[in-house]
Residue frames as qw, qx, qy, qz and C-alpha x, y, z in Angstrom:
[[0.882, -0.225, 0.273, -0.312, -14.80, 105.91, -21.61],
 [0.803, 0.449, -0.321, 0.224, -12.40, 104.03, -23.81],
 [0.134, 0.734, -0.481, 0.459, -9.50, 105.65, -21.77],
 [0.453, -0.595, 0.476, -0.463, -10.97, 104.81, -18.82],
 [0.932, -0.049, 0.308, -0.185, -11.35, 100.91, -19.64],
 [0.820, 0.325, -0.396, 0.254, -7.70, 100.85, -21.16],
 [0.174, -0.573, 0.587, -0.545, -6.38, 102.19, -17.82],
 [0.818, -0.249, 0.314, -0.412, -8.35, 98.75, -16.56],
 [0.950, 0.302, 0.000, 0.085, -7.12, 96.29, -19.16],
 [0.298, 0.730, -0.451, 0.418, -3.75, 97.84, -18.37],
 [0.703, -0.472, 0.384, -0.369, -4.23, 96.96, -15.04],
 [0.959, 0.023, 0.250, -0.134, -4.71, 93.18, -15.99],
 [0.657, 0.594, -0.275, 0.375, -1.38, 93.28, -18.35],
 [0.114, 0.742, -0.469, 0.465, 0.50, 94.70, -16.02],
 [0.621, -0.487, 0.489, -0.372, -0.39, 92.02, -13.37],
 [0.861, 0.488, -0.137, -0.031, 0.47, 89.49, -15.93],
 [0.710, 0.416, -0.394, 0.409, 3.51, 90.40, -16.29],
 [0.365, -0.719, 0.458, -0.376, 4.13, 90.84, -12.66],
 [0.852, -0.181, 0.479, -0.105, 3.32, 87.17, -12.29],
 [0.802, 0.534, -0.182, 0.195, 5.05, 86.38, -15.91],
 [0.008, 0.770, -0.545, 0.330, 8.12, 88.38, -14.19],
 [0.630, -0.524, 0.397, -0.413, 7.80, 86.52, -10.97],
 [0.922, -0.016, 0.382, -0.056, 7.83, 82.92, -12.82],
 [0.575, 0.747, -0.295, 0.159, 10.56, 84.07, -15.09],
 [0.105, -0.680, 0.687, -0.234, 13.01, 84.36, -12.26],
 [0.637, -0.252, 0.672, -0.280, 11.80, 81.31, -10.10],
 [0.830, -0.144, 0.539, -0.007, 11.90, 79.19, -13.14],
 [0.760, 0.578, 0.038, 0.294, 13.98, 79.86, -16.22],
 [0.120, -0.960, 0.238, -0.089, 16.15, 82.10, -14.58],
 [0.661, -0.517, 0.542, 0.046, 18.34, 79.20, -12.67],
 [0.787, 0.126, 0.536, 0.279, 18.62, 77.48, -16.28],
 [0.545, 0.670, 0.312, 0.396, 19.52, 80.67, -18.66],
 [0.448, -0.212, -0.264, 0.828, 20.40, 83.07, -16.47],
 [0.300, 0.675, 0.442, -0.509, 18.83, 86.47, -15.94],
 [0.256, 0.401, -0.401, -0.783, 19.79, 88.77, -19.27],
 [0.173, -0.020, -0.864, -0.472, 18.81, 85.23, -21.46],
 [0.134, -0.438, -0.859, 0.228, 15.55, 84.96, -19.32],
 [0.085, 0.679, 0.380, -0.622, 14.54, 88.25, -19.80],
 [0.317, 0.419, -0.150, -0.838, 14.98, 88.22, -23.32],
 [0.065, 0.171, 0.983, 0.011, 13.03, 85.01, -23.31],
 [0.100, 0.603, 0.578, -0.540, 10.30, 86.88, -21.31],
 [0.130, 0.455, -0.113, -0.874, 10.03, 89.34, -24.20],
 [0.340, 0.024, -0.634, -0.694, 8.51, 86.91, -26.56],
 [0.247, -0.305, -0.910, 0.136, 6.49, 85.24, -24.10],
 [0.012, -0.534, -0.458, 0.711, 5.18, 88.47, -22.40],
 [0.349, 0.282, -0.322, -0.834, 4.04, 89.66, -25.93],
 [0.228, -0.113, -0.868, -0.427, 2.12, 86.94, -26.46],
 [0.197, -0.401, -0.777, 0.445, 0.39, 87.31, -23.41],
 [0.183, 0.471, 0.082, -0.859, -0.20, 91.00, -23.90],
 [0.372, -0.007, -0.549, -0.749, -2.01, 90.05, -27.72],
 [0.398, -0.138, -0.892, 0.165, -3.70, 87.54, -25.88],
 [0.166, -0.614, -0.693, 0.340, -5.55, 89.66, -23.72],
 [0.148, 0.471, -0.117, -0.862, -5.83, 92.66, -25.81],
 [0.425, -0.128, -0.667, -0.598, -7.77, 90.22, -28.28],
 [0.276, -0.256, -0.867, 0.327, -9.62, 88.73, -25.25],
 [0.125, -0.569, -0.391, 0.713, -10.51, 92.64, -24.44],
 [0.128, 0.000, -0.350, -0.928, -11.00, 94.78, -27.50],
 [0.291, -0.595, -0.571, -0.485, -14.82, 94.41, -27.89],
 [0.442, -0.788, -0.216, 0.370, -15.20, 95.60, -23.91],
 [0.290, -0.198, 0.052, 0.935, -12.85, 98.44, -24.95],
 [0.241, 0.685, 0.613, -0.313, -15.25, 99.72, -27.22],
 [0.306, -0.571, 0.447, 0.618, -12.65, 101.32, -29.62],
 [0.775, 0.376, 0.490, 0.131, -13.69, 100.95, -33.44],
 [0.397, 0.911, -0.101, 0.055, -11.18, 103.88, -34.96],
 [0.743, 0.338, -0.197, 0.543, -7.72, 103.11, -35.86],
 [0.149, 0.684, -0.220, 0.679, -6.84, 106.70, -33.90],
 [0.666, -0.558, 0.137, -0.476, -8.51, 105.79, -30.84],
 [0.950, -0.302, 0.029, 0.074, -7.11, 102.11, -30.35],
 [0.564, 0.462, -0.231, 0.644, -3.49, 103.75, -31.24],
 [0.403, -0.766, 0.161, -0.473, -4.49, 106.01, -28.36],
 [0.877, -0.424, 0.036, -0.224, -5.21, 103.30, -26.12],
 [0.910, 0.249, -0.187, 0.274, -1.70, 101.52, -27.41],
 [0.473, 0.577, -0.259, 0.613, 0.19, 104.54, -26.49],
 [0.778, -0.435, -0.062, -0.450, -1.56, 104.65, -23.23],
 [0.945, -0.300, 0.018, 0.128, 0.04, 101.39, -22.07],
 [0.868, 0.228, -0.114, 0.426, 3.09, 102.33, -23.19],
 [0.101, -0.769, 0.120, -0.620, 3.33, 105.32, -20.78],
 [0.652, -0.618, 0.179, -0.402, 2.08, 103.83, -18.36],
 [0.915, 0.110, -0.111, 0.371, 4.26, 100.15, -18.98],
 [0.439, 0.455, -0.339, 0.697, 7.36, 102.69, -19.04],
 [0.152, -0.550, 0.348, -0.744, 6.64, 104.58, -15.70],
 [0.954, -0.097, -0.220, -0.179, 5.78, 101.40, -14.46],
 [0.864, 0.242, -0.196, 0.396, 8.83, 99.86, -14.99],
 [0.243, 0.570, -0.388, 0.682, 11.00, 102.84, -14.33],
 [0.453, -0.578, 0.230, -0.639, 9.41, 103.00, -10.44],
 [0.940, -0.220, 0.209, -0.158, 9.07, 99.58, -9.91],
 [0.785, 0.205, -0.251, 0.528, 13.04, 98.58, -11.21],
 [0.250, 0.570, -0.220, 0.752, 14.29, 102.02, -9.78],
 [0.384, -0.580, 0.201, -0.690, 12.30, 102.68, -6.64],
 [0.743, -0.467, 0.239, -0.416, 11.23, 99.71, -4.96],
 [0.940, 0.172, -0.045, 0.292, 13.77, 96.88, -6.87],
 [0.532, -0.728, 0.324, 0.287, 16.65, 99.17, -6.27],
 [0.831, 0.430, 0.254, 0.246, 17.90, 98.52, -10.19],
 [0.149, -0.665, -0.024, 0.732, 20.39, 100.70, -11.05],
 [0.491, 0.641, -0.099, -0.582, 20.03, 102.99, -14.74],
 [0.244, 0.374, -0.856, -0.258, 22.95, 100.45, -16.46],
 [0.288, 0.067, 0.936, -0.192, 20.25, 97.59, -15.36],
 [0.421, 0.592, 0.375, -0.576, 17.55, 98.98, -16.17],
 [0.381, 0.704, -0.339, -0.496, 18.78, 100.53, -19.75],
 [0.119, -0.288, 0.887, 0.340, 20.50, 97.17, -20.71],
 [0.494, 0.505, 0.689, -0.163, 16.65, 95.76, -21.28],
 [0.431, 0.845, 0.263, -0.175, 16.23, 98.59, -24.14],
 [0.092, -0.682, 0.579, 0.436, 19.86, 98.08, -25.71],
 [0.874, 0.423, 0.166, -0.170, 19.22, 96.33, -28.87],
 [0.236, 0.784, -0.549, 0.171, 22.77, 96.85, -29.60],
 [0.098, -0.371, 0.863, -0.329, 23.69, 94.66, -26.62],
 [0.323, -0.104, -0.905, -0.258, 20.74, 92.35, -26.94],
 [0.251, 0.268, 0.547, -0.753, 17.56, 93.80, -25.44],
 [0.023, 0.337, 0.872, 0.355, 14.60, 92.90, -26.72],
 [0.111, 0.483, 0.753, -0.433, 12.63, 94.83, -24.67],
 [0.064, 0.358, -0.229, -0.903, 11.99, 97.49, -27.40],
 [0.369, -0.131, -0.794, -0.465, 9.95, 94.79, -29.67],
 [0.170, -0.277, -0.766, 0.554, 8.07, 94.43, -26.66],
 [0.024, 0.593, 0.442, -0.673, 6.86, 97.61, -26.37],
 [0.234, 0.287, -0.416, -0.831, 6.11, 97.94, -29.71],
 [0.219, -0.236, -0.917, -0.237, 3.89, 94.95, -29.59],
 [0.268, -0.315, -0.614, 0.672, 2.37, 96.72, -26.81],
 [0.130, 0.363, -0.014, -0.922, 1.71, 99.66, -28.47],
 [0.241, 0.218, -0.445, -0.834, 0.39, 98.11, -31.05],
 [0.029, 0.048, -0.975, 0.215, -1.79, 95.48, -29.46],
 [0.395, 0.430, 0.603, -0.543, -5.19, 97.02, -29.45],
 [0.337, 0.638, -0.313, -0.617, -5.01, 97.86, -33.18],
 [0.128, 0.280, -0.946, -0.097, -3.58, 94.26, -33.92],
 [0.160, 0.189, 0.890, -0.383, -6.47, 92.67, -31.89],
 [0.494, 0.437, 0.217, -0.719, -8.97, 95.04, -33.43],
 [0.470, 0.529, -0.510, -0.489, -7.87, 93.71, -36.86],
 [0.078, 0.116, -0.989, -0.058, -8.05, 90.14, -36.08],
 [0.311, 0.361, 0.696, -0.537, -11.52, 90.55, -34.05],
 [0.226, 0.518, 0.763, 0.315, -12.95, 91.82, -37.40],
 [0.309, -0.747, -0.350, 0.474, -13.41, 95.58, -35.72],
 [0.186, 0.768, -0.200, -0.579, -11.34, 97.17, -38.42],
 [0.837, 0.545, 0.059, -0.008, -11.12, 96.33, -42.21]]
């Protein structure tokens, strides 16, 4: 049951950051351009994601350290195969677009991202009081 109610709270992240995306372009974009606006979006879209992984951990229902790692890695499957389908398939991105988000070398950010990501239900648990 856990699984099934981070596959839900995934859900809600992931429409987030559709609509985070969406207001990235249409309104920082035109003043930073995209690369600087997307690795804006990386500290903004992690906040959002702790933000509603503390909002959600007690409905998860998660109180072991193994389990809400689960749940972390979880999104981050799904976040990645996400991404890949939606930049690749239906945005038309090509791999050097895509990949430049997860060059830290060249200033991607998105890696810290998805490490907040992962670790978001664990983080949340430990603020909520859920784990010592």
């Amino acid at each position: 049951m856990v699984f099934l109610k981070g596959v839900a709270i995934w859900g809600v992240i992931i429409l987030a950051e559709v609509l985070h995306g969406t207001a990235r372009v249409l309104f920082l974009q035109p003043y930073v351009g995209d690369f600087r606006a997307r690795q804006i979006a990386v500290f903004t879209g992690s906040g959002m994601i702790l933000a509603l992984a503390y909002a959600t951990v007690r409905w998860l229902g998660a109180t072991r350290r193994a389990s809400l790692f689960g749940v972390g890695v979880l999104w981050l499957v799904l976040t990645l195969a996400f991404e890949l389908f939606l930049g690749r398939v239906l945005l038309g991105y090509s791999w050097q677009r895509i990949g430049s988000d997860y060059n830290l070398l060249a200033g991607g950010l998105l890696p810290f991202g998805l490490l907040v990501l992962t670790t978001a239900p664990l983080l949340a648990a430990k603020w909520r009081g859920i784990l010592p």
